[in-house]
N, C-alpha and C positions, 0 to 999 in steps of 0.2 A: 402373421407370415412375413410381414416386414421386417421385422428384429433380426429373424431366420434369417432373408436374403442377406441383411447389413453384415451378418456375421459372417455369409460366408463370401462376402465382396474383400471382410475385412483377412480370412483366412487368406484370398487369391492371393492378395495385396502383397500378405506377407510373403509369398510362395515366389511372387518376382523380384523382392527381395533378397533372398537365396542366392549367395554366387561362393564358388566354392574351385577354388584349381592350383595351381603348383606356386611353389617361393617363385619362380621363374617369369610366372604369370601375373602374380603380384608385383613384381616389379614395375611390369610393363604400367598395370593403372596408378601405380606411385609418380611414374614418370608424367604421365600423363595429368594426374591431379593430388599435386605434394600433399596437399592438406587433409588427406587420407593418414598420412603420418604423425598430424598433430597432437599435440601430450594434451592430457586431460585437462588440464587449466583453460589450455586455447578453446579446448573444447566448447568447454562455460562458458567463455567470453565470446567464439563466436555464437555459440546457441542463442545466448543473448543479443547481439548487436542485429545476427540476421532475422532477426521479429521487427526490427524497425526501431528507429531511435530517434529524437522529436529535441530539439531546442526551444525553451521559453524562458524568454526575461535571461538569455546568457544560461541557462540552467539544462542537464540533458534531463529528457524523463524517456523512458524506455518500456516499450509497447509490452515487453513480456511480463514485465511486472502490473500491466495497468488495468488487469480484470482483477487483483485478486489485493496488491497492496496501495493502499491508500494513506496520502498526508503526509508520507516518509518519503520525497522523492530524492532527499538531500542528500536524507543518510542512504538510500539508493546508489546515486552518485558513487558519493563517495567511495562505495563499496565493490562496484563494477568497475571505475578507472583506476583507484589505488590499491586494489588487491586480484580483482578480476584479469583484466588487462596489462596492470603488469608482470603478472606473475605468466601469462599469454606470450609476454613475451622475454622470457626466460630469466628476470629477473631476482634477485635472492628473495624476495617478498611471498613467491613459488614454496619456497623450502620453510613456511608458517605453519603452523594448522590457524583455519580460520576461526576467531570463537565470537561468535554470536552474541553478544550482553545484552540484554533489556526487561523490561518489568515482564508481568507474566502478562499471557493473553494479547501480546505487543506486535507479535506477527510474526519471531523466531521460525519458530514450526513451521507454519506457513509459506516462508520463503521458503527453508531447505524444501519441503513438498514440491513446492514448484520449482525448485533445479531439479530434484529427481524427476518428478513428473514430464516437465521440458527433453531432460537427457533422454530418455526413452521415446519422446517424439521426435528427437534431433535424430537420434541414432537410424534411424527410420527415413533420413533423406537423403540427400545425395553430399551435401556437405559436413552432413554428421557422421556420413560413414563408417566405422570401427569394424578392422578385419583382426583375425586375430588364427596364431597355428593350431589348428586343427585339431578338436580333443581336447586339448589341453584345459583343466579345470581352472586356470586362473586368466582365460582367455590372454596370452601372452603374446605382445607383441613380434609380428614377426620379422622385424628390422633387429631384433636380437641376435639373430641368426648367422647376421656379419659377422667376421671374427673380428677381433678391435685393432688388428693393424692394418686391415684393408678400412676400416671406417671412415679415416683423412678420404681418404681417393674418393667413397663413397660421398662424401658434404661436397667434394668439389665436383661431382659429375651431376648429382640432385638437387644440392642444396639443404640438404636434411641432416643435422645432427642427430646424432642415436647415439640414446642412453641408456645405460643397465647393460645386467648383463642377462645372460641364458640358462635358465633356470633349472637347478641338476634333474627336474622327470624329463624336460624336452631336452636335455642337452643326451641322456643315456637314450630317449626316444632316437635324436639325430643318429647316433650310434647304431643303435639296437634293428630299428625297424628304417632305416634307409641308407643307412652303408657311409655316413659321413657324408653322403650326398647333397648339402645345406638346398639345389636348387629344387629338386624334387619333394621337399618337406609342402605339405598339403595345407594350405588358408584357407579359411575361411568369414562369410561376413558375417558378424555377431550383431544383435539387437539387443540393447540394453532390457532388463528388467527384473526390478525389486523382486517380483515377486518368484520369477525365475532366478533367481542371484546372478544375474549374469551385469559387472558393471555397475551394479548399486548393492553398499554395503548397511545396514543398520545394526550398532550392537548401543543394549541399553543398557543399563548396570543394574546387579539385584544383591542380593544379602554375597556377600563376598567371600563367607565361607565356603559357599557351594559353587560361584562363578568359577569356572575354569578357564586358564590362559587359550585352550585350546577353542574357543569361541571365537578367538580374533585373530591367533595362527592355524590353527589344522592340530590333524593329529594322530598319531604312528592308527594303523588299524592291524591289530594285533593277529586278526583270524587269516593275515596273508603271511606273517612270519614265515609260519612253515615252508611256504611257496618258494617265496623271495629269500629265506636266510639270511636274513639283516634286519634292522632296526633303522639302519644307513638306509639301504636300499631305498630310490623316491618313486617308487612304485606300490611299497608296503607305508606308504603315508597318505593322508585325508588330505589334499589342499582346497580344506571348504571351510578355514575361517572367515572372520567378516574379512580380512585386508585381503585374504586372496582372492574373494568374490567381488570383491568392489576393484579390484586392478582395470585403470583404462580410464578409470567413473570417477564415482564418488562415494567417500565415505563419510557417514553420519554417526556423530557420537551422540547420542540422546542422553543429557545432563552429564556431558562429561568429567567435571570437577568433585561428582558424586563418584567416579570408581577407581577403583583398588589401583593404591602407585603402580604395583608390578602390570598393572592395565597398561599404564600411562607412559610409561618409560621404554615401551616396543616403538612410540611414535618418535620417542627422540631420535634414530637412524633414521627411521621411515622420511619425516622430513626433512631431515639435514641432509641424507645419503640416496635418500631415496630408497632404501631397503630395510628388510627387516628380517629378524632371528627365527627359524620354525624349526623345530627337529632337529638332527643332526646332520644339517647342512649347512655349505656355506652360506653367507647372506643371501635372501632372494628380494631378488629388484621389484620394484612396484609403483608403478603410474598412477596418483590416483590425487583426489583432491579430499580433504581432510577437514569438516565442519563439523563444530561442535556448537552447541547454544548452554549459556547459562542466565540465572541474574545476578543482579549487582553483588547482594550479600555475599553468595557462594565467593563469586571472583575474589571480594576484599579479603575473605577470608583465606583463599587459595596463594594469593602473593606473601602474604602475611606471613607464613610457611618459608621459613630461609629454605628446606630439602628440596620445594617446587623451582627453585631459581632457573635451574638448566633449562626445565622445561617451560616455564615460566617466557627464558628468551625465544622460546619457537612457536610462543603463540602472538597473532596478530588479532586483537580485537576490536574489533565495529562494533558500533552502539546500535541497538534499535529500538528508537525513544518511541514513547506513545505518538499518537497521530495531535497534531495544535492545531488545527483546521476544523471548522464545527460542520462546512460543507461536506469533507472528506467522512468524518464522526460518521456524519447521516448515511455513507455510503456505505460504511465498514453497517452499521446497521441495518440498511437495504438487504447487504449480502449477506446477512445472518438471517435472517430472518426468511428469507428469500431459501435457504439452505435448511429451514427448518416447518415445523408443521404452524405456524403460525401463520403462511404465507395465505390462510383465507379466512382470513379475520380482516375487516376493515381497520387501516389506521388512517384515522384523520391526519389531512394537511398539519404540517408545523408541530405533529408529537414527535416524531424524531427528533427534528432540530430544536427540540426545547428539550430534550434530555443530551442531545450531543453539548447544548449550551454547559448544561450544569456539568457534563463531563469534563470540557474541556477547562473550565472552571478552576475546576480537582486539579489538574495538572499543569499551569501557569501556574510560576512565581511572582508576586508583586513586582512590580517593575520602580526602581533607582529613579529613572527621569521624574521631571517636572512636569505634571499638567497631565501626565496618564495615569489611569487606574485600571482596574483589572479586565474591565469588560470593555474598555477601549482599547486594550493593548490585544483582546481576541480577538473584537472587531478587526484589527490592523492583522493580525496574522491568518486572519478570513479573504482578506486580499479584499474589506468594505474600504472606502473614502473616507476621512476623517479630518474636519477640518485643522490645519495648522501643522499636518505631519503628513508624511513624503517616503518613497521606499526607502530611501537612506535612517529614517528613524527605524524603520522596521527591522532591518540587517541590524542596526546599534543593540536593538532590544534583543536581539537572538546571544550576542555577544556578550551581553550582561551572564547571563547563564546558560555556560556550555553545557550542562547538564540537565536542563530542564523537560521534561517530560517522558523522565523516569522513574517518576510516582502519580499516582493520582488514582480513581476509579478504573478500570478497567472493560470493554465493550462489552464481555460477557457478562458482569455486572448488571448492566442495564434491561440487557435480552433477558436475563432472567427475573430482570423485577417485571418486565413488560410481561413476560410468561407468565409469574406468578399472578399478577392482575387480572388475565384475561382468563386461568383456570381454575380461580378461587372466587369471581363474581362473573362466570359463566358467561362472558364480553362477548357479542359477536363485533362492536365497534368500542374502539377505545383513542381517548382522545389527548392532549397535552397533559392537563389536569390530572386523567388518569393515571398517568407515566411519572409525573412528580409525584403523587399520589406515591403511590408505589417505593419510589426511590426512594421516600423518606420515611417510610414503615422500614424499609429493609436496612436502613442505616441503624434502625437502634435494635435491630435483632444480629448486626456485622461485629463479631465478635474483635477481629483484628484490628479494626480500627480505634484510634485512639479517642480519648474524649475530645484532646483539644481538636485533633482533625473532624469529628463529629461535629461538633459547633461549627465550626470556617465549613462545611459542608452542607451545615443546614442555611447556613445564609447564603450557601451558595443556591440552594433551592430554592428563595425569596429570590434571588435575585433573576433564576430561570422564569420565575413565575411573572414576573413585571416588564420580562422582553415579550411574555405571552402575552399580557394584557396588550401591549402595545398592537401588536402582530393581531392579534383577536378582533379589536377597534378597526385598525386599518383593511380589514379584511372585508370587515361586513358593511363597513363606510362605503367600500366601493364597491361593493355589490347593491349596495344602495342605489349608486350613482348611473342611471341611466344613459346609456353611447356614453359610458365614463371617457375614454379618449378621448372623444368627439368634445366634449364638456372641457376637460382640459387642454384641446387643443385652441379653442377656443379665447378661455381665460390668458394661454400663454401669449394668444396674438396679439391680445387687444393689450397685454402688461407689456409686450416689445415695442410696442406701435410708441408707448408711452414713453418708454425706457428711451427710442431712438429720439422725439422729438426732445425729452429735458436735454440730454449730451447734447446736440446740436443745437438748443436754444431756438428752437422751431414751433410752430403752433398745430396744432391737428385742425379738422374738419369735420363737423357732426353728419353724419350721415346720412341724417333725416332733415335736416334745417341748412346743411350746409355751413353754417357761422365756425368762424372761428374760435379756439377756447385753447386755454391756456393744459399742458399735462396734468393728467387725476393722479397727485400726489397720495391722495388719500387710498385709490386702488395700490397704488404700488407699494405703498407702507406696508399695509393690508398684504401682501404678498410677503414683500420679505421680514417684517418682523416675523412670520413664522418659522424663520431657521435665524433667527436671531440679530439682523443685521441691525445695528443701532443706525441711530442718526447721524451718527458722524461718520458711519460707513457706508452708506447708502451709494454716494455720489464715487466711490472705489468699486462698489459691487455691479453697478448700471454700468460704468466705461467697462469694466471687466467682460457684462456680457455683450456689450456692443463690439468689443475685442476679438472674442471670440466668434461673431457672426460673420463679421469681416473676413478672417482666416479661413471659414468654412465654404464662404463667396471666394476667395482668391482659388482654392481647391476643386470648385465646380461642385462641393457637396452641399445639401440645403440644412439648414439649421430647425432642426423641429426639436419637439417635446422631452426627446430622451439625449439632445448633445449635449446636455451641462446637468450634470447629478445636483447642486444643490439649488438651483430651480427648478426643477421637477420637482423635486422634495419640497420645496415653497409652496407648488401649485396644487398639489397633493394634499397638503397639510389645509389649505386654503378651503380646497371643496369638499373635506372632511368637516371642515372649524363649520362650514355654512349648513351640512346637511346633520349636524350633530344632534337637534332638539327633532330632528323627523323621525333618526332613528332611533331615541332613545323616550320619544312615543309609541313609535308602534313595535317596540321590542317589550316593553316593560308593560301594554293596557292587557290586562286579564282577560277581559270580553273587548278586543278589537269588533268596529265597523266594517263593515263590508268592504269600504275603500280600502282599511287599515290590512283586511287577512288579505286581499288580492297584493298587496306590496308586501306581506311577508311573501306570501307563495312566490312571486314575482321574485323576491334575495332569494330563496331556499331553494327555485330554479337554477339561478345563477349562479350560488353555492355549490349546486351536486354537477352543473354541466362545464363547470366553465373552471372552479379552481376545487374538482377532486374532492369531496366531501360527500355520503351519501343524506340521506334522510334525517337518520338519527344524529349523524355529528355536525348536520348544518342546524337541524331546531337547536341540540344544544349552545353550538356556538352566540344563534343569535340569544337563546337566554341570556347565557352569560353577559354579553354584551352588554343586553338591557342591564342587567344588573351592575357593570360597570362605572355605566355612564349614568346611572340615576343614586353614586355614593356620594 
């Protein structure tokens, strides 16, 4: 019965949304709120801006896009301030069609979905409002209505320029059914919806012999002839192609490089002029924003074409590169997964992120500089710390290849080797191992793929595998580690106690005896030889962190365990090195002691409560482990 009420909370809804009264009437809430008159671009760009808009690191990322696209915030950007906004505000960028470029399964689709989906929710509020005259099948704006020499007088008493013109069904309606009386002509408010055509257009392309033009203009309906006595007549014509139902909105070309010239060459007016050819009338005007999506091949192939030139200048193309982020990977996989029947199956901690790993892999170019490799330069684009490089290397390396992350594996890819995994050995949990597993059976049955990319693929699986081992180790090391924090908070104080006295050339206090002694070199080697500080760095990396404790002191904030990423990592590495022969004891004895199974049970607690693993994918881990640490 709940479903029932929502649906008809959701009918009321729509019911006060209903407003309906004369040109005359409509003026009044024009005057009152301009932005009722805004052309379809502005549309977009306010839909967009009013979900909320977010600055980081100098960069915008934008709320409306942040449930559904991930990793691409740049080419986001891009997309929303240099074709979005300013075509918002009436610049020639307006008169493009938009065309989408990127590999497949890259998020194309997806975006255009969520403008449509968005437009139909925008429409639906007070700042998306779209009114439109009354009847009329191409919901036509009713600021048409002005004749075009009172229009001047009109911008200076509103503020509102108005463009197009009045299209011959409501211009003989003005005539016919209200006497030339423009204030009397009856508005209405329109709600966007696909599925309604009202405001959103989709046309796809199919065998081209049978496509008819009148899919995307209208077309005479022959069984009113009689009636009407003309052909002319715009009463004896259909205006229900895709461009007349999408006027206001948006229209979606689905693979438009795929259809027929004579398709293609109705947009050349449409966007230059703004109009376009139906029937035998003159041009009819039309409001509407124009997205198409292709990939790369189609495009190269399309400019290639001297005959596409014309059209060619009225298209404006945005890239949408696969996602380089293995954080974001993981999400784009959450959400798939999340969207499909998979969603109750366990997946163990860090199987995502070790197949987002080998993804993102696929799609990084080697990188020009010195001293990075591949799986540093994804660390860096993961937004991890890397010693010896700084955001200014990271922007250098993006600029190495403008083009990069327009090839590689693709997310569905993955969902379906994780699919095939888990319904061809009947999984109810599946783990890292399994997922690479997987990946790499399906790489030699991927037809497309070439040999040499085959190979650089499968090292790329080697190399997913040996971030796992790491990740695998550290995991259960510290489920090992009993008040792990507490244990490392510990170690860090008594390494700073050390660290302050060497810099200042001070002596410590034993605690127990009171005497003075000299700093335990040997603990602090013991520390940072684990992130590799030699001995002739030692005495840089000690003032560094005394440096840094100072600044946290001048600030009022206190300096604990997690303010300096490669001492933690030191301290880390430190209580793993000590507890290493415990656990690669009691992970690998066949018949464990009674001490032995109570500290497994004890990790396998720790594992299922604390970092997400149930039953089965913490014993395996700890196997694994054992087996590990005892090669």
């Amino acid at each position: 019965m709940d479903i029932l009420h929502r649906i008809k909370e959701y009918r009321d809804e729509e019911k006060k949304l209903t407003w309906r009264g004369t040109f005359a009437e409509y003026l009044e809430l024009v005057k009152e709120n301009p932005q009722i008159a805004q052309t379809a671009h502005s549309r977009v760009y306010n839909m967009i801006k009013d979900a909320g808009v977010e600055e980081v690191d100098g960069k915008k990322q934008y709320s409306f896009f942040s449930d559904q696209m991930f990793g691409v915030e740049e080419s986001l950007e891009k997309l929303v301030e240099e074709y979005f906004h300013s075509a918002a505000k009436r610049l020639d960028v307006r008169k493009r069609i938009l065309l989408l470029m990127g590999p497949v399964s890259g998020g194309k689709s997806t975006l255009v979905a969520m403008l449509k989906r968005g437009l139909e929710q925008y429409s639906r509020t007070e700042n998306g409002a779209v009114y439109a005259i009354a009847g009329c099948p191409m919901h036509e704006d009713p600021l048409h209505l002005i004749p075009h020499h009172l229009r001047d007088s009109f911008y200076d008493e509103y503020g509102i320029k108005i463009e197009g013109n009045l299209s011959p069904l409501n211009m003989m309606r003005l005539e016919k059914e209200y006497g030339g009386r423009i204030e009397d002509v009856m508005v209405e408010r329109i709600l966007f919806s696909e599925d309604k055509r009202v405001g959103i257009g989709t046309f796809s392309p199919s065998d081209p012999k049978s496509q008819d033009i009148a899919d995307l203009t209208g077309s005479i309906d022959f069984s009113t002839i009689a009636e009407y006595g003309s052909e002319s007549d715009p009463r004896a014509y259909r205006f229900d192609g895709e461009l007349n139902k999408a006027n206001r909105g948006l229209m979606e070309f689905q693979e438009m490089l795929k259809c027929d010239e004579k398709f293609l060459w109705h947009l050349l007016s449409l966007t230059q002029e703004g109009n376009f050819k139906a029937g035998r009338f003159a041009l009819i005007s039309a409001d509407e924003l124009i997205v198409a999506h292709t990939n790369e091949s189609e495009y190269k192939a399309f400019i290639s074409n001297k005959k596409n030139e014309a059209l060619h200048s009225r298209i404006i193309v945005m890239k949408v590169p696969y996602n380089l982020k293995v954080s974001e990977e993981e999400r784009i996989y959450q959400k798939m997964i999340k969207q499909s029947d998979l969603s109750n199956v366990h997946i163990a901690p860090h199987a995502l992120k070790i197949a987002a790993i080998f993804t993102i892999l696929t799609r990084l170019t080697p990188p020009k500089k010195q001293g990075i490799d591949l799986v540093k330069k994804m660390k860096l684009y993961n937004g991890e710390m890397i010693e010896g490089f700084n955001v200014q290397d990271i922007e250098e390396l993006k600029k190495e290849f403008p083009d990069e992350g327009m090839t590689g594996i693709d997310p569905r890819y993955v969902i379906n080797r994780i699919s095939s995994a888990i319904i061809r050995k009947q999984l109810t949990s599946i783990s890292a191992l399994d997922v690479l597993r997987s990946i790499k059976e399906g790489l030699n049955e991927h037809a497309s793929i070439s040999k040499e990319d085959k190979e650089r693929y499968m090292d790329f699986i080697s190399v997913a595998r040996r971030e796992y081992d790491d990740i695998a180790k550290k995991e259960v090391q510290k489920a090992f580690v009993y008040s792990y924090d507490e244990s490392a908070k510990t170690l860090m104080d008594n390494y700073l106690d050390n660290v302050e006295a060497y810099c200042n050339k001070n002596k410590l206090r034993d605690p127990l005896t009171g005497e003075e002694m000299s700093p335990d070199e040997k603990l602090m080697r013991s520390i940072e030889e684990q992130i590799g500080i030699s001995e002739n760095a030692k005495k840089a990396f000690r003032e560094e962190i005394l440096i840094r404790i100072s600044a946290y002191a001048r600030k009022g904030k206190k300096f604990d365990y997690n303010s300096h990423e490669r001492l933690r990592e030191a301290i880390q590495k430190k209580l793993f090195a000590d507890l290493k022969d415990i656990v690669k004891i009691t992970t690998s004895t066949k018949t464990p002691d009674e001490n032995q199974l109570k500290k497994v049970n004890e990790v396998i607690a720790r594992l299922i409560d604390e970092h997400g693993y149930n039953s089965t994918s913490a014993n395996e881990l700890l196997r694994y482990v054992g087996s590990l640490l005892n090669r």
